[in-house]
Each structure stands twice: as structure tokens, then as C-alpha cells.
C-alpha positions in Angstrom: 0.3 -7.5 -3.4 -2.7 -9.2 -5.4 -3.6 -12.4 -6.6 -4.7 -12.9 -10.5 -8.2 -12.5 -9.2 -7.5 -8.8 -8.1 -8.0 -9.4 -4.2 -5.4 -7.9 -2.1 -6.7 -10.5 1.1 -8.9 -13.0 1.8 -12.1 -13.0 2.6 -11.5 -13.2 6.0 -8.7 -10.7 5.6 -6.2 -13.3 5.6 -2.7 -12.5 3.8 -1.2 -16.2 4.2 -0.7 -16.7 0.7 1.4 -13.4 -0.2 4.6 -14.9 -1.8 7.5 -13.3 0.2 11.0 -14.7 0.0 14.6 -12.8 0.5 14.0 -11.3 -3.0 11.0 -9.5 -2.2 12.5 -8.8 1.3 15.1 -7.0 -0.7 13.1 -5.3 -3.3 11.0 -4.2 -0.5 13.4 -2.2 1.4 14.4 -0.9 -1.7 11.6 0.2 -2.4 10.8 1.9 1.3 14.1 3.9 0.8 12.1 5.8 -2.0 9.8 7.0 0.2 9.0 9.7 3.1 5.8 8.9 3.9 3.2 6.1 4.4 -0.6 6.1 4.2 -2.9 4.0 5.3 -6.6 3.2 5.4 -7.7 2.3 9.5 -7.8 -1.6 8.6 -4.1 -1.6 7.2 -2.8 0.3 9.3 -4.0 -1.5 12.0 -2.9 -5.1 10.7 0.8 -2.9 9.6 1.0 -1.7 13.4 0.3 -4.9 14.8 2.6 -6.8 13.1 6.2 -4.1 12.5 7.0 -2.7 15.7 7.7 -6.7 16.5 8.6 -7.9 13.3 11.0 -11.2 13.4 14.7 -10.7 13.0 14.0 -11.8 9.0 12.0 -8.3 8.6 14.1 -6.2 11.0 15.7 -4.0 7.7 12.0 -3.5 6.5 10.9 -2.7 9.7 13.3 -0.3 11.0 12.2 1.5 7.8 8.2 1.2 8.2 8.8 1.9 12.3 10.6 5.1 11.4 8.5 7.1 8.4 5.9 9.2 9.0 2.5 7.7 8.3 -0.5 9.5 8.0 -3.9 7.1 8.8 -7.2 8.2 7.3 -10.3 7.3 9.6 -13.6 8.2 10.8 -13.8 5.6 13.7 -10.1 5.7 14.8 -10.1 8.1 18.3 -6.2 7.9 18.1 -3.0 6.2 16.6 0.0 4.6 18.6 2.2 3.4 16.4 5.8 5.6 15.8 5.5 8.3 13.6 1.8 8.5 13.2 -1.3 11.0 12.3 -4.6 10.4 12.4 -6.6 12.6 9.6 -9.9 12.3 10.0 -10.5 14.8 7.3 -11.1 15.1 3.6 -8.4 12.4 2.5 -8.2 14.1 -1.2 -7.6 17.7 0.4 -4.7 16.4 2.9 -3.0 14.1 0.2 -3.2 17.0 -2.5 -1.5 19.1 0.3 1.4 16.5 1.1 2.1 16.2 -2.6 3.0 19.6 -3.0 5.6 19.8 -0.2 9.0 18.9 -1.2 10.3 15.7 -0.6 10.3 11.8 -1.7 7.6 9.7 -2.4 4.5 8.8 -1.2 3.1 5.0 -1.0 0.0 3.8 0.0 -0.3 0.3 1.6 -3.6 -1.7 0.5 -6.1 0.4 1.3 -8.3 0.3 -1.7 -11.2 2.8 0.0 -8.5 5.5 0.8 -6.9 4.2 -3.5 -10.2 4.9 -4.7 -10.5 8.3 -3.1 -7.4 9.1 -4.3 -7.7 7.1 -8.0 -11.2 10.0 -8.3 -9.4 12.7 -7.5 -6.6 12.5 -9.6 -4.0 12.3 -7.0 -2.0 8.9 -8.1 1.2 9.3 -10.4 2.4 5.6 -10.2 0.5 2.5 -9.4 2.7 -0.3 -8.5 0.9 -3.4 -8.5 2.7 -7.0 -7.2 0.9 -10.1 -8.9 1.6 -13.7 -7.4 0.6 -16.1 -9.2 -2.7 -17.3 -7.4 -6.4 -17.6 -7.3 -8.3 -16.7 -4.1 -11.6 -17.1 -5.7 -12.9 -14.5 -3.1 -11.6 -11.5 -0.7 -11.3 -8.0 -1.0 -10.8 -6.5 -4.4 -7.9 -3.9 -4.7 -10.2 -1.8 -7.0 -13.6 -0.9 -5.6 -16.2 2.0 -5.5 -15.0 3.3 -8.8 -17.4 5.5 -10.4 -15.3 5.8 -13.3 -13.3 4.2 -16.1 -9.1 4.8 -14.8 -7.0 3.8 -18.3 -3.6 3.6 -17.9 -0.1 3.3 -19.1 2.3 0.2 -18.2 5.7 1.7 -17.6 8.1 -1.4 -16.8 7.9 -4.9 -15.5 9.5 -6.5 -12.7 9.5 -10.1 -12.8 11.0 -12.1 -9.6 12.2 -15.7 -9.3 8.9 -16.3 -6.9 6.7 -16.0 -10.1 5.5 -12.3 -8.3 5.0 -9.8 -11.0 5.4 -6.2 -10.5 3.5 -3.5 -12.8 4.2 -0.2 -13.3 1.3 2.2 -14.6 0.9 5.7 -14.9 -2.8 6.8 -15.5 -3.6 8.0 -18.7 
């Protein structure tokens, strides 16, 4: 989730203004079920690991579902990782996500994250971006897109509008 300004949190990493309601709670799950495996930058993960293995009873379908995939957490500083179902890859984050994608399976999502998206945006290794808008302006965090050394073009797919005013974007890179 970003605000109009691209940051995905605040500048003190703060996520208090992502607009979540039973909508999105649905969506959400929904969108989990499409998926077999999670990754995660060291800062996301940490924040994710803190917060789903006690989620409140509003979040228990979600986080059943994000307590149960695998997730694989890319990290140099990381020694280990506790949280159910999780790897620690301390190596070359292109190599291990170009050998995930070729086993069978269901999808892969990436939670925030932008150092591990931009690693991955370089090397070619993103078929979908989904991208949920709310409508606000932070003025200042942490941008979503960052350390591109490139131009990325791409493709909107579809639209996914919600009665919160979120915005969801499809893309496909060109």
C-alpha cells in the first residue's frame, strides 16, 4: 500500500494511515489464497513477524494465511529467522528468486520491500506489480521505488477501485 506521494511508510516507518476496512480485509485474504510464498526484505519482515503471529481476532483469516506460507527473508545482518515457515537467504536475492520462479506452483508476492523490488525490478524477475493507492499525502517516508538505475515502463492491466477510496493497479512491465 502507498500513498499518492509513492511512500509505502512514514518517515519514521509508521503505517498508521494505511486505509484498511472489512473490504480490504477481504480482498486481502483473497489475495493470499493466490499465493505459495512470501518474501520479504529484513525490515518488513520484521514489522510482519511482530505484528501476525498475534494478530487481533479482526485479522485472524489473514493471519492464519501469512502464519502458514513459506516466506523466504533476504538479509545481510539477520543471524536467524523465527517466525513459522521462514528462510533466511543471505544470498544473491536475483539468483534464489529466479530459482523459485521456475519451480511449479502458485504465486509469489513480495510485501514492501522496495530494496529487495528493486533487485528484483533490475533483474527482470517481476511479472505483475500490484500497487494499492489510498488517497493521501505523507509529504515524506520511504518511497516504494528506489535505487533504480533504469527507466521500468509498464503496462496497466485492470483497476480495482474499493469503497475506502484505495485504488488497486495492475501492471505488467513492458
Amino acid at each position: 500500500m502507498i500513498v499518492l506521494d509513492g511512500f509505502f511508510e512514514g518517515p519514521k516507518r509508521e503505517l498508521d494511515w494505511h486505509n484498511v476496512d472489512e473490504e480490504f480485509h477481504e480482498f486481502a485474504s483473497r489475495q493470499l489464497s493466490t499465493v505459495d510464498t512470501l518474501l520479504f526484505g529484513r525490515v518488513t519482515y520484521q514489522m510482519m513477524a511482530s505484528f501476525w503471529p498475534t494478530a487481533a481476532h479482526s485479522d485472524l483469516m489473514i493471519a492464519s494465511k501469512m502464519n502458514s506460507l513459506p516466506k523466504l527473508v533476504f538479509s545481510r545482518t539477520l543471524n536467524e529467522v523465527e517466525w513459522n515457515n521462514s528462510r533466511l537467504i543471505k544470498g544473491n536475492i536475483a539468483e534464489e528468486v529466479s530459482k523459485l520462479k521456475k519451480q511449479p506452483g502458485k504465486g509469489i508476492a513480495l510485501f514492501g520491500s522496495a530494496t529487495v523490488l528493486s533487485t528484483l525490478m533490475e533483474a527482470n524477475l517481476i511479472d505483475e506489480h500490484r500497487i494499492m493507492i489510498t488517497p493521501m499525502i505523507l509529504g515524506a517516508g520511504n518511497p516504494l521505488f528506489k535505487n533504480m538505475e533504469r527507466r521500468h515502463t509498464l503496462k496497466l492491466l485492470r483497476t480495482l477501485t474499493f469503497k475506502s477510496g484505495n485504488v488497486l493497479l495492475y501492471y505488467q512491465p513492458n
